[in-house]
N, C-alpha and C positions, 0 to 999 in steps of 0.2 A: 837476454833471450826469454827470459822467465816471465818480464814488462809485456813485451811483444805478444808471447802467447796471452797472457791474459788481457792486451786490447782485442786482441783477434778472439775470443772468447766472449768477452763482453759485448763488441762489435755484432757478433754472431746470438747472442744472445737478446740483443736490440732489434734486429731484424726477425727472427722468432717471435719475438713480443709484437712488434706491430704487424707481419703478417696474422697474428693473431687476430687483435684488436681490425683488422681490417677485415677479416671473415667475421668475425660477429657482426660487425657493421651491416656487413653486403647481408648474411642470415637475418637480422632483423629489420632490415627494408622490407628484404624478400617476405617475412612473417606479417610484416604491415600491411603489406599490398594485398599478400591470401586474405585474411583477417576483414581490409576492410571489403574486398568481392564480395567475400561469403555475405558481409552483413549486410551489404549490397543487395544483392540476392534475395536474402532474408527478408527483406523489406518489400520487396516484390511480391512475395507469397502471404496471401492472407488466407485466411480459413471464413466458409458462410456455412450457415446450417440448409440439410435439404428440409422437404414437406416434414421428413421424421425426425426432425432435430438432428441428425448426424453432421458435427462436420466436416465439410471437404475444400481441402488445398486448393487451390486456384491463384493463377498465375497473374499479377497486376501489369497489364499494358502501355505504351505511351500511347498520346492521345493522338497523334500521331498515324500511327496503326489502323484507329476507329474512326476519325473522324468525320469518315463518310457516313460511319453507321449514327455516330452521337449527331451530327449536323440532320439526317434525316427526322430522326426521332424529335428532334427539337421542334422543327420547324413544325412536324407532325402536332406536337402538343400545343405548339402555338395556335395553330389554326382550328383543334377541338378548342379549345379554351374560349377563344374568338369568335367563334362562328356556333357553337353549342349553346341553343336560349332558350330559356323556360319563360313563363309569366308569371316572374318570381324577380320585384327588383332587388334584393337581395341579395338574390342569388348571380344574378346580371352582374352587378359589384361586384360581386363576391371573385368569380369568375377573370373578370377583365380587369381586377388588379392583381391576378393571379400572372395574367398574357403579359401584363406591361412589365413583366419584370425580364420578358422575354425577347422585347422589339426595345427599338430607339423611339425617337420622337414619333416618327413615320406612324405608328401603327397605333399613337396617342392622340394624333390631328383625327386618323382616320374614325375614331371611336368619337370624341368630340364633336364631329359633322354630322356624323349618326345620331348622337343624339342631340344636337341644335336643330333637328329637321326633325323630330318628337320621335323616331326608330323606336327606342326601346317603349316610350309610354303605348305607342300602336299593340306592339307584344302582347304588353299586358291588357291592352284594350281588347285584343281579338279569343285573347287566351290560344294563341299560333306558339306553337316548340319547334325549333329550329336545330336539325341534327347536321351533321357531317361526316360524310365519307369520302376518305382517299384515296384516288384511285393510283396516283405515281407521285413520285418529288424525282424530278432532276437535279442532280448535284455536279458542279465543277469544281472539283478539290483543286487545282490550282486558282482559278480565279475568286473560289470562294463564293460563287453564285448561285443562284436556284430557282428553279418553278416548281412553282405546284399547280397539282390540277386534281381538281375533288368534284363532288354533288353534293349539294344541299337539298335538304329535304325540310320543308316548311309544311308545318299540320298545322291548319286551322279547322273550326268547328265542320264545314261540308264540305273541304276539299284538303287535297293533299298536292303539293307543287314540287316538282321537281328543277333544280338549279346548276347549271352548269357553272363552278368556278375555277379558275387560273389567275392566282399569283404569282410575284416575281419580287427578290430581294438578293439581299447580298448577306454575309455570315461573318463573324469575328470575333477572336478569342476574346474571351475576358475571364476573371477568376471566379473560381465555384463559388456557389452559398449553395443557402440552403433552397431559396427560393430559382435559384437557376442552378440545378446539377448539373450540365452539360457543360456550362462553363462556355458557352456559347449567346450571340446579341443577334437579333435579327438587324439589319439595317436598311433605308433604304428601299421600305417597302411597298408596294403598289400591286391596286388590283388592277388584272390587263383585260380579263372578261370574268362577266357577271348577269349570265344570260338565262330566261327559261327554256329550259326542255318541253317539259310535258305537264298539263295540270289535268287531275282527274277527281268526278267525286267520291267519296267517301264509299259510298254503294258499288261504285266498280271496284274495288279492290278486292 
């Protein structure tokens, strides 16, 4: 009898012990899984300074989310990059190896042809600055495509020329640096019109 009860004792004491041992188990899953949200989370929030040095918590995004707006922006900078010329080769350099880190081959041919046909040396011949303004980008977030449609504006010494342009390309990821933040390639890209507007001289303005 005395045997008996102390298996029934022990038996019962066994069962205590690993219901134990199995809540603490399931409690430290559970503390792993908070733990790693929170830092999670954490990671997500980074802090910038405002104009006053203060700063402020702001919520990091997938790219996902923006990609409409980062693909815009991109394509935008591509084409100031590209299409923005002083009479400064230099600075022409300077500039379109800034672009090329932006497009694929596409938009390497297209600058090459440019200047195999003396483009840039004329530039500098005429002392003409070549600005850009965009007026829209169309984006297709699922296909990944786009047009742009801008004006160029070419100053030479007695006149001022206005330019109607429209591009077209395709988009896709690749990994950030420093020289591509969006983390975005142009590919694929062609001009579809390349026309003037208006040309007036200097005095009508």
């Amino acid at each position: 009898m005395v045997i008996k009860n102390l298996e029934n004792k022990i038996k019962l004491t066994m069962i205590v012990s690993l219901m134990f041992m199995l809540g603490c188990i399931i409690i430290s899953v559970i503390a792993l899984f908070t733990a790693k949200g929170m830092v999670d989370d954490a990671h997500k929030k980074v802090y910038v300074l405002d104009s006053n040095h203060v700063p402020i918590m702001v919520s990091q995004s997938d790219m996902s989310e923006t990609l409409d707006v980062e693909a815009k922006s991109h394509i935008e900078l591509f084409h100031h990059l590209f299409f923005t010329l002083a009479p400064d080769d230099k600075y022409i350099k300077y500039t379109m190896d800034k672009a090329m880190y932006l497009v694929d081959e596409t938009g390497l041919a297209q600058y090459n042809a440019l200047k195999e046909k003396g483009f840039y040396n004329n530039i500098m011949g005429t002392s003409a600055v070549f600005s850009i303004f965009c007026d829209s980008i169309k984006f297709d977030k699922d296909k990944m495509q786009f047009t742009y449609y801008g004006r160029q504006r070419i100053e030479r010494r007695t006149n001022i020329l206005m330019r109607e342009l429209i591009t077209a390309g395709e988009v896709k990821r690749v990994p950030r640096t420093e020289n591509n933040p969006h983390g975005l390639m142009i590919t694929n890209w062609r001009t579809l019109l390349n026309k003037d507007l208006e040309q007036r001289k200097k005095g009508d303005f």
